[in-house]
N, C-alpha and C positions, 0 to 999 in steps of 0.2 A: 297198557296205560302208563303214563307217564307217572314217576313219583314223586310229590313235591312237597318235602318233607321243613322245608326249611321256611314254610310262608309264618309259621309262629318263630318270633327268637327265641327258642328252646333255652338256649346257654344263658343269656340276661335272666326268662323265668325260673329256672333253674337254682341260677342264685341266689336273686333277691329272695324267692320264698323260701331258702335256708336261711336268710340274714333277719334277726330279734332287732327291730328296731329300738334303741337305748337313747332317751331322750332323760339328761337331766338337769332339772332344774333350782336355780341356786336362790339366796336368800330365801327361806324357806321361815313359815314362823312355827311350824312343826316338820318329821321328817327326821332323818339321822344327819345326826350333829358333825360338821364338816370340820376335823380337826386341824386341816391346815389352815383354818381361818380366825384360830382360838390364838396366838401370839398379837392380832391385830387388833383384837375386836373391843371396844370400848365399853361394849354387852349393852348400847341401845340400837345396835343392827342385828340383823336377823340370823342365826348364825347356823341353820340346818338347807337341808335339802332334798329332794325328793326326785324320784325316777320313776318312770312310767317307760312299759314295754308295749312296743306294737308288734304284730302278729298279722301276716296276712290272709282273710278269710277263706273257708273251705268256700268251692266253687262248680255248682254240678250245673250240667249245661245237657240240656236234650238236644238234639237235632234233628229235625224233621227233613225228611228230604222227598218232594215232589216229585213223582214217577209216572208222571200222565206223560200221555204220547209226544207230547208239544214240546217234551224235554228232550227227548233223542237227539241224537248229534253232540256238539261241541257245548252246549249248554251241561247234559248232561258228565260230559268228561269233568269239566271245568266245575260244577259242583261237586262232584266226588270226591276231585283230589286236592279239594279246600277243606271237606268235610274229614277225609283220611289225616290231613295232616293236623288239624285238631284232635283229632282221637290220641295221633300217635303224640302228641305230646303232652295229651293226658296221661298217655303212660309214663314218662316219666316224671312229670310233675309231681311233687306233695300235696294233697288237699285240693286239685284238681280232677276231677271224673267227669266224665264226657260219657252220655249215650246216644245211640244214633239209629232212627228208624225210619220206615219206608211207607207212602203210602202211594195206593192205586186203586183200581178197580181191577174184577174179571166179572167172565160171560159166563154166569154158570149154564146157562140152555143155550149159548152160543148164540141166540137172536138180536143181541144187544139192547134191549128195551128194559130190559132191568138188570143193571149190575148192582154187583157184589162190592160193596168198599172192603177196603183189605187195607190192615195196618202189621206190619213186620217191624218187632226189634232185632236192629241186625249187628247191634256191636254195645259193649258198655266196658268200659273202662274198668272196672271195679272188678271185674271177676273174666274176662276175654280176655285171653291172649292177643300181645299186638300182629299174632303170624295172620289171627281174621280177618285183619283189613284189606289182606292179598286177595278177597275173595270179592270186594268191590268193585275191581276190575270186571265182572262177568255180571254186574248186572245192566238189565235194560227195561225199557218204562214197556207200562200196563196201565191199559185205559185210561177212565179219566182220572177227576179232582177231587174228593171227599172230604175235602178240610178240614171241615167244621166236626164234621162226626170222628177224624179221626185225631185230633186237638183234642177233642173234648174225652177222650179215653184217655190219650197220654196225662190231657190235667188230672185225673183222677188217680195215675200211678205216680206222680212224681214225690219227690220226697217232699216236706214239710220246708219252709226258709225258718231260719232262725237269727239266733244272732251271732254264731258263729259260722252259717252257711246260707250263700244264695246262692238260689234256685232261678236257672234262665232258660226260655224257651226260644230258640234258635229255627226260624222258618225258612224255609228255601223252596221258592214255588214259581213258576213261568204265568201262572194265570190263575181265572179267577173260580174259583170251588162251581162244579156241576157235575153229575151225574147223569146218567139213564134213565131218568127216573120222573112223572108226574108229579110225585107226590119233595121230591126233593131237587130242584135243580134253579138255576137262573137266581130270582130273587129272593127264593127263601132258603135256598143255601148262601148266601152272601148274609144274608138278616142274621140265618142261624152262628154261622161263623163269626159274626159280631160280636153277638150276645156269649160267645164260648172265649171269644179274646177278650170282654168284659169282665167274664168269671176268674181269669189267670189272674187280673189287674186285684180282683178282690183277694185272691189269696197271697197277693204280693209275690208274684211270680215277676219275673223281668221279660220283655219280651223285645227279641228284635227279629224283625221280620221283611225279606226280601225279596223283588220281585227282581227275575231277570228276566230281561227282555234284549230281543236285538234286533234287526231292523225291519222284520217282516210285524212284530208286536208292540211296538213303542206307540202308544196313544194315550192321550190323555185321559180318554175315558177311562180305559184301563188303570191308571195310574192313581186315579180319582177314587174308584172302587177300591182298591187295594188299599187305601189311606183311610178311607171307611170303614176296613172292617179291622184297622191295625191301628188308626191313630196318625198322626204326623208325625212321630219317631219312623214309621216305616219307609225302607228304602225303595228305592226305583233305581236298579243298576244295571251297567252294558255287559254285556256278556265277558269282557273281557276285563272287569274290574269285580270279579268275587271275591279275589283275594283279601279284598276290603273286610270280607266278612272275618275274616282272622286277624286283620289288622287288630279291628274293634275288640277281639275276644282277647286279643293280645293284651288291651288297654286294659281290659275291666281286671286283668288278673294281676297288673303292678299295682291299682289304683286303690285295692280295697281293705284296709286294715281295720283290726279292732284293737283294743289298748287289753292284755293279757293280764297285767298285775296292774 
């Protein structure tokens, strides 16, 4: 697998999230008294000042990554090594943490009429070593879609958002949640998936969520569904523009300060 380590600007993030933002502002009618303005002052102007620090917010990012059969081939690659290069620059980031996990299905009686959804966390930033990511190169999809069921386990593990930290959930899926299954497939795993990306929104979770498609998949109905169960924030992208997904993650981590003192 190819390694494409540079789709986040590393070196930009790197530095801004060391740089305290120092904003200060003048004529102040409380605040510390600005003495190079004490030979002028008539003492009916204002004559203090005051500073305020920005700080750029901690930022923990899941990523979900769809392992149904439909992903195989160049979809597959080309998710990985947008998903890898996020990770790896969660390593070296301050106050960025990246985790990243897998979902599919298996046959446990091998008859295919009822599978197994199956969710793997396969990397987390916070405690892995960045040599795990060498080991994304060796996977490959497993059955189908489990979305909803497996969404709605990661909501349950993610951390808390606060006011020093947001919490984002990161999807990457080729299609639309079903199973093996009577009792779970078609429209009430799309209904239930709804309802589990409704729950994220209530916990104040951020959510951005991907469909790629390439030219055998691109319909509207599909696109329509997927917009359904995610919102009109969610994307509809060609296989060959995922990069985009880093782009984006690139954005949220110059863009989000809180004022420190």
């Amino acid at each position: 697998m190819k390694k494409i380590f540079l789709t986040l600007d590393r070196n930009k993030c790197l530095q801004l999230k060391k740089i305290l933002q120092q904003i200060i502002f003048e004529n102040q009618k409380k605040g510390k008294l600005n003495s190079s303005k004490l030979y002028q002052a008539p003492f009916n102007e204002n004559l203090f000042y005051r500073i305020e620090k920005e700080d750029y917010k901690n930022i923990f990012i899941h990523i979900s990554l769809d392992l149904s059969g439909s992903m195989r081939g160049e979809k597959l690659t080309q998710t990985i090594q947008t998903a890898v290069a996020i990770a790896y620059a969660a390593c070296n980031i301050k106050g960025f943490d990246v985790e990243i996990s897998l979902r599919g299905t298996i046959d446990t009686n091998k008859s295919r009429v009822n599978q197994t959804p199956v969710l793997a966390y396969a990397f987390n930033s916070k405690k892995d070593s960045v040599k795990k990511l060498q080991r994304f190169k060796k996977l490959i999809t497993c059955g189908m879609t489990p979305e909803g069921i497996c969404l709605d386990q990661i909501r349950k593990d993610l951390p808390s958002p606060s006011y020093y930290q947001e919490v984002y959930l990161v999807n990457i899926s080729d299609g639309l949640p079903n199973i093996s299954s009577a009792s779970y497939n078609f429209s009430t795993a799309i209904n239930h998936t709804a309802k589990v990306v409704n729950e994220y929104k209530k916990d104040n979770i951020g959510l951005l969520s991907y469909f790629i498609h390439d030219t055998w998949d691109k319909t509207q109905k599909a696109e329509a569904t997927f917009k359904t169960m995610y919102g009109k924030s969610a994307k509809y992208i060609d296989i060959n523009n995922v990069s985009l997904v880093a782009n984006t993650i690139n954005n949220l981590l110059l863009s989000n300060t809180i004022k420190v003192c």
